[in-house]
Residue frames as a rotation matrix with the C-alpha (Angstrom) as fourth column:
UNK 1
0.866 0.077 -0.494 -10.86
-0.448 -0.318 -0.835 -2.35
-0.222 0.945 -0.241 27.60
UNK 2
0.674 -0.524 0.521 -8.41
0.324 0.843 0.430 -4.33
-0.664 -0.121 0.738 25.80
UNK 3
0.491 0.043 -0.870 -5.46
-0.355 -0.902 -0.245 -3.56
-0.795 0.429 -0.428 23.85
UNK 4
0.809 0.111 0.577 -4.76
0.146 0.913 -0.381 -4.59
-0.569 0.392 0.723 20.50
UNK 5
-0.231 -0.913 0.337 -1.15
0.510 0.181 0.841 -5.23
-0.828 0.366 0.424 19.14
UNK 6
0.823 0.158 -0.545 -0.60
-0.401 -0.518 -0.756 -3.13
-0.402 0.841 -0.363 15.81
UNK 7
0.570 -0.538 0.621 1.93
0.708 0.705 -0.038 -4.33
-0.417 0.461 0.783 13.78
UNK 8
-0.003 -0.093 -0.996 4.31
-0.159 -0.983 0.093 -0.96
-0.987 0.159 -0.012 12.88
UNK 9
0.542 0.839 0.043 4.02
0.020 0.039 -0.999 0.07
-0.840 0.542 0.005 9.52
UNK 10
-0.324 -0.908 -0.264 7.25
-0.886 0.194 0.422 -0.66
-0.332 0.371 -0.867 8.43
UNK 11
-0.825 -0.143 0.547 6.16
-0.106 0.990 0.098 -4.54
-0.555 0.023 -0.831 8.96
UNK 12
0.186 0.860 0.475 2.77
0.104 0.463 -0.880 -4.19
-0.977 0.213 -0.003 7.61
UNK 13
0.782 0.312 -0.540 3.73
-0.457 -0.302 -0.837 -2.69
-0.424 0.901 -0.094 3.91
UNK 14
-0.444 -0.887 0.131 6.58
-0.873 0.461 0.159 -5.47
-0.201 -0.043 -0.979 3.98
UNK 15
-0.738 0.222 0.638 4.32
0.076 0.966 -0.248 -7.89
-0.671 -0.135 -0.729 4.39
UNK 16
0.449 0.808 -0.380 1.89
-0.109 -0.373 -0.921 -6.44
-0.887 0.455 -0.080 1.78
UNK 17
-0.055 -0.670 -0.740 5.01
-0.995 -0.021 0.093 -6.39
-0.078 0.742 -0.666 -0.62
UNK 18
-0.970 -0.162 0.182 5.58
-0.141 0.983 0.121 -10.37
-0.199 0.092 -0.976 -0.01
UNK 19
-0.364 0.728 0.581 1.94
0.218 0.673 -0.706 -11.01
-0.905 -0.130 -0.404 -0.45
UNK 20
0.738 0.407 -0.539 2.21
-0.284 -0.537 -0.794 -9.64
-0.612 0.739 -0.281 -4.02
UNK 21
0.904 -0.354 0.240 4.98
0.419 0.849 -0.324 -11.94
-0.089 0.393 0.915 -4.98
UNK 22
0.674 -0.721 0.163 7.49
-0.643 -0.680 -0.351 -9.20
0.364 0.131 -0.922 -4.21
UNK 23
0.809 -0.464 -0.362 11.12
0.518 0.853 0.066 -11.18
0.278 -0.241 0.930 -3.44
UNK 24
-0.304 -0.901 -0.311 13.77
0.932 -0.348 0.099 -8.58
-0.198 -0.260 0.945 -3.62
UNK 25
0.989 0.108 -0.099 13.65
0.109 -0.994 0.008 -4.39
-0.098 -0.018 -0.995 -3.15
UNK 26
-0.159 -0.857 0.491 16.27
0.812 -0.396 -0.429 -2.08
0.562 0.330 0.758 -4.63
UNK 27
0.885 0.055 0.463 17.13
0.087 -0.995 -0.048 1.17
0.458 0.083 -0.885 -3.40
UNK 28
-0.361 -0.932 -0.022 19.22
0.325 -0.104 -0.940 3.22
0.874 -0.346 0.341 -1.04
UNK 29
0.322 0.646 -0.692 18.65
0.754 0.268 0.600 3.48
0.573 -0.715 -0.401 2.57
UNK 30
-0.413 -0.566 0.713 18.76
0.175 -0.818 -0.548 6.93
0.894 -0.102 0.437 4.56
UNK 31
-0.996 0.078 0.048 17.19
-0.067 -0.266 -0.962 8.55
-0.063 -0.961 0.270 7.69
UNK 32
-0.258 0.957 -0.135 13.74
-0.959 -0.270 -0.084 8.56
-0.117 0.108 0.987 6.48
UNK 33
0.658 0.741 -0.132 13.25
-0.720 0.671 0.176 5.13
0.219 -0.021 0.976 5.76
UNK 34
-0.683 -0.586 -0.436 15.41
-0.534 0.808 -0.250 3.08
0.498 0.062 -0.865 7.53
UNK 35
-0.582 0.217 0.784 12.86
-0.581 0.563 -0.588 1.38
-0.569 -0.797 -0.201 9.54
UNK 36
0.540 0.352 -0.765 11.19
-0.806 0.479 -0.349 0.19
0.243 0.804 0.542 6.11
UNK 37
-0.056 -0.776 -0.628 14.62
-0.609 0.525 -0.595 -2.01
0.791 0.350 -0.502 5.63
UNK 38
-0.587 0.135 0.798 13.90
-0.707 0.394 -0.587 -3.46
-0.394 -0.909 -0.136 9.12
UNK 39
-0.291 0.733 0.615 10.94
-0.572 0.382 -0.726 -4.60
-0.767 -0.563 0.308 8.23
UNK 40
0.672 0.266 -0.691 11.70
-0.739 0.302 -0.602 -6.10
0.049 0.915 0.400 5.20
UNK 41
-0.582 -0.778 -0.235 14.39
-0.526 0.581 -0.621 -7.97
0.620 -0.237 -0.748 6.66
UNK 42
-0.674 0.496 0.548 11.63
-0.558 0.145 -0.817 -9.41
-0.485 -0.856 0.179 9.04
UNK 43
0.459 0.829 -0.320 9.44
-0.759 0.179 -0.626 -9.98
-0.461 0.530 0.711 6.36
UNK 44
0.090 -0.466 0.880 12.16
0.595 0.734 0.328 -12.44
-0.799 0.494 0.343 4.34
UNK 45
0.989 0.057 0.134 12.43
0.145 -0.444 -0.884 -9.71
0.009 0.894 -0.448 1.39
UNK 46
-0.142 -0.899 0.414 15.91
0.974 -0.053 0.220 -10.02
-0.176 0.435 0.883 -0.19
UNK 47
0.704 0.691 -0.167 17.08
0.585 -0.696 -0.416 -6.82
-0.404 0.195 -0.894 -0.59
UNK 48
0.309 -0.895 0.322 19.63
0.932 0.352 0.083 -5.08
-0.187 0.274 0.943 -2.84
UNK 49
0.193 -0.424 -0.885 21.81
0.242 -0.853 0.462 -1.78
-0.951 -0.303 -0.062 -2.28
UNK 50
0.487 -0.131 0.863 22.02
0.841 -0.196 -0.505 0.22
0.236 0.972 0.015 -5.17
UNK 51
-0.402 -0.911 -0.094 24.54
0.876 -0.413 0.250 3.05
-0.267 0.018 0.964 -5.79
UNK 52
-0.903 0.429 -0.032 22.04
-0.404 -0.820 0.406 6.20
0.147 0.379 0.913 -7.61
UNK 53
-0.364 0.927 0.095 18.63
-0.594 -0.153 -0.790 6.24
-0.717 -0.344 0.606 -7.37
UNK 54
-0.007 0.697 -0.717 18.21
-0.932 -0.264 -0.247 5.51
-0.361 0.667 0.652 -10.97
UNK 55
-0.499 -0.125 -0.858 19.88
-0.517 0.837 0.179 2.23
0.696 0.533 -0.482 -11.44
UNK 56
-0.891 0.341 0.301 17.81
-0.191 0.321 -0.928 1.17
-0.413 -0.884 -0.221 -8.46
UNK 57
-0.019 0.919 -0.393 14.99
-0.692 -0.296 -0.659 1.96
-0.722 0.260 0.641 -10.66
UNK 58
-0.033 -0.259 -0.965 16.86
-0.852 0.513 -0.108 0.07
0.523 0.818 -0.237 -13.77
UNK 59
-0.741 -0.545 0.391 17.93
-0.647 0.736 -0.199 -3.03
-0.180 -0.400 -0.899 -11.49
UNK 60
-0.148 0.505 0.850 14.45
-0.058 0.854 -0.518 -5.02
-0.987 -0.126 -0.097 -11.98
UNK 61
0.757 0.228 -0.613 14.36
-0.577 -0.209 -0.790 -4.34
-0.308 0.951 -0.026 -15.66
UNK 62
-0.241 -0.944 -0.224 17.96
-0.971 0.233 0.061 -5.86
-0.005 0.232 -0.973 -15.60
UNK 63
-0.677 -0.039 0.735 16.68
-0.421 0.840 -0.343 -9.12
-0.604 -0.542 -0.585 -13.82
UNK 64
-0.400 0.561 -0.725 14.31
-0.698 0.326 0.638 -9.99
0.594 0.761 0.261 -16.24
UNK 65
-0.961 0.187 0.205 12.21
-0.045 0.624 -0.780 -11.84
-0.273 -0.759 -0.591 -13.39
UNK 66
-0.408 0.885 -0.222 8.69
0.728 0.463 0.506 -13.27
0.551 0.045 -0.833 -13.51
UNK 67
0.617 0.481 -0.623 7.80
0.751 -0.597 0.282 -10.31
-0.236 -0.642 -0.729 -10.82
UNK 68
-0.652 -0.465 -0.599 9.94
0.252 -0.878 0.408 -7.61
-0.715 0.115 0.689 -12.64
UNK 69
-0.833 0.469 0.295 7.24
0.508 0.436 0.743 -8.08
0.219 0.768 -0.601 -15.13
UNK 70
0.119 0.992 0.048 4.82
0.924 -0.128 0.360 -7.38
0.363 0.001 -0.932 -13.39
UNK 71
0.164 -0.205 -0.965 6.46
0.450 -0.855 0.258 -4.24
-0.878 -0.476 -0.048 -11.31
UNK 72
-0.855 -0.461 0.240 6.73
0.408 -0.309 0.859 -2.81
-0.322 0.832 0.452 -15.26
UNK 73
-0.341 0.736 0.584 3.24
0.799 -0.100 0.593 -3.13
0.495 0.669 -0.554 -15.76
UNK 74
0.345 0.709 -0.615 2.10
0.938 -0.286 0.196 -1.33
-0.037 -0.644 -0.764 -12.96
């Protein structure tokens, strides 16, 4: 029986994020999800530290990006 590599799931919903034209992630990193931030740093996802939760939330609304657009609609 062979065994097959998994990819942890830090790296896989990183790499789900970049295949959805995601470029940069706001938030604030704590005990619960620091291995996320790993794996966005693996993935190539720019990622900016925010100070409160909420302006994390505000910060792509600020950028007025082609893919803050779309992270409105949804």
């Amino acid at each position: 029986m062979s065994q097959r590599y998994m990819a942890p799931l830090s790296m896989q919903i990183s790499c789900a994020l970049k295949a959805r034209g995601v470029e940069v992630v706001f938030g604030i990193p704590g005990a619960h999800n620091q291995e996320l931030y790993r794996g966005l740093e693996e993935a190539g996802l720019r990622y900016i530290l925010a100070r409160h939760e909420q302006g994390a939330g505000l910060m792509p609304m600020a950028m007025r990006g082609p893919w803050a657009a779309r992270a409105l609609r949804s």
